[in-house]
C-alpha positions in Angstrom: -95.0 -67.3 -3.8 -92.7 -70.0 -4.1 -94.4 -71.8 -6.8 -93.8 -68.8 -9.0 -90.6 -69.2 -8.2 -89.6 -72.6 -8.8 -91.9 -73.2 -11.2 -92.8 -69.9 -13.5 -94.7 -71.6 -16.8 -96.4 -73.7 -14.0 -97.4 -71.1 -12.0 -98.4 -69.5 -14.9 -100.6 -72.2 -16.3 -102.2 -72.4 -12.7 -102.8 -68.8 -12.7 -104.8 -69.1 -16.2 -106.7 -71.6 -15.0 -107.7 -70.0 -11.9 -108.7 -66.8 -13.9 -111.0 -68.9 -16.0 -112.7 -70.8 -12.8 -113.1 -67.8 -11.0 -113.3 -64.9 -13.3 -114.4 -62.7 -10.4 -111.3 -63.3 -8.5 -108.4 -60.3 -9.2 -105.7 -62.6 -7.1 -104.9 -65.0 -10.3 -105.1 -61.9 -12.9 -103.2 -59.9 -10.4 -100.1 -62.6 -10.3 -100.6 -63.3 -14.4 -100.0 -59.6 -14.9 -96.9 -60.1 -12.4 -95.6 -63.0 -13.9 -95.3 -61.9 -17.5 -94.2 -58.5 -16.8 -91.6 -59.9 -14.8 -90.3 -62.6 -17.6 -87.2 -60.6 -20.0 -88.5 -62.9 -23.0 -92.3 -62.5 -22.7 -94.1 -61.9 -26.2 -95.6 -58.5 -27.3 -98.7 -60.7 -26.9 -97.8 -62.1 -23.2 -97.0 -58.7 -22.5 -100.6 -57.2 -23.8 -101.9 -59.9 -21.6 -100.4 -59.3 -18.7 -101.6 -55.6 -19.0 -104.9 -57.0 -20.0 -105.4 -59.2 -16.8 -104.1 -56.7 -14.5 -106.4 -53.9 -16.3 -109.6 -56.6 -15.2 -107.8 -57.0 -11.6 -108.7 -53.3 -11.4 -111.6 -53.1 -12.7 -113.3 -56.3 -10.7 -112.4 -54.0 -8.0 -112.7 -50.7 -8.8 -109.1 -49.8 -8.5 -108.9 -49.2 -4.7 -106.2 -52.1 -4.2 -102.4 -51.0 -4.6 -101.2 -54.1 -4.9 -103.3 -54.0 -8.1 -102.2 -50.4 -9.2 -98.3 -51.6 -8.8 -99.5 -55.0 -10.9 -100.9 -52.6 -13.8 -97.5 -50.2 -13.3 -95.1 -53.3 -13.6 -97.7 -54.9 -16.5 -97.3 -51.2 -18.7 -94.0 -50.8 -17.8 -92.8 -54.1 -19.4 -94.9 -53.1 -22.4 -93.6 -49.8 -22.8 -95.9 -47.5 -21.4 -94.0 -46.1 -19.4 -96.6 -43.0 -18.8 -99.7 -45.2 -17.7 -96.7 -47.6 -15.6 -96.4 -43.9 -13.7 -100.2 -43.0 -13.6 -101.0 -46.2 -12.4 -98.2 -46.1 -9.6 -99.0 -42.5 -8.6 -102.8 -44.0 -8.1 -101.3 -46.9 -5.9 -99.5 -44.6 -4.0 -102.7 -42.4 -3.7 -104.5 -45.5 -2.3 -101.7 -46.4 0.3 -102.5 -44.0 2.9 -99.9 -44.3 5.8 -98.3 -47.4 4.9 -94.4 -46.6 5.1 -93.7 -50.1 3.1 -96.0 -49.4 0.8 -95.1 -45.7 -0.3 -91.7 -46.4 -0.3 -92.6 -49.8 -2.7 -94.6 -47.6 -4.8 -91.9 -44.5 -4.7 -88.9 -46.5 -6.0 -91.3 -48.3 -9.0 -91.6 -44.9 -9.7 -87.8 -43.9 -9.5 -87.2 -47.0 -11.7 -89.1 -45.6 -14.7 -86.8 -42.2 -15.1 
């Protein structure tokens, strides 16, 4: 994820794009939803969008991805909802299984919100 890195609004653009070419496809949705919940100045609109696309991420695959449930966590979080950030965590963690990097991932995102 470099580009996201250097290059945030580009990354972002690109993202967008992608989700419009292939609207089937959680991975752009997935990083739009991680993008703005991650920017400090996002918009009350960016930040409904961001929970928007990572809502769809979950939904185009019926919620069994964790990477997904910690996308919609980080995407409520940012917008203040701090009780569906935990309920979507908790489900990630749920869908983790055995993963030591993962549970721990999931179990500090959930620290983080008390």
């Amino acid at each position: 994820h470099r580009l996201t890195r250097a290059d945030p609004e580009g990354a972002l653009a690109a993202f967008r794009s992608a989700a419009r070419l292939a609207p089937a496809d959680p991975k752009p949705l997935e990083m739009i939803a991680r993008l703005l919940a991650a920017r400090a100045e996002a918009s009350p609109a960016e930040r409904a969008e961001a929970v928007r696309a990572a809502e769809e991420a979950e939904r185009l695959t019926g919620s069994t991805r964790p990477e997904l449930a910690e996308a919609l966590g980080l995407a409520r979080a940012a917008a203040g909802d701090t009780a569906g950030a935990r309920a979507a965590f908790e489900r990630g963690l749920a869908l983790v299984g055995d993963d030591p990097s993962w549970s721990e991932r999931l179990r500090q995102r959930l620290a983080a919100l008390r």
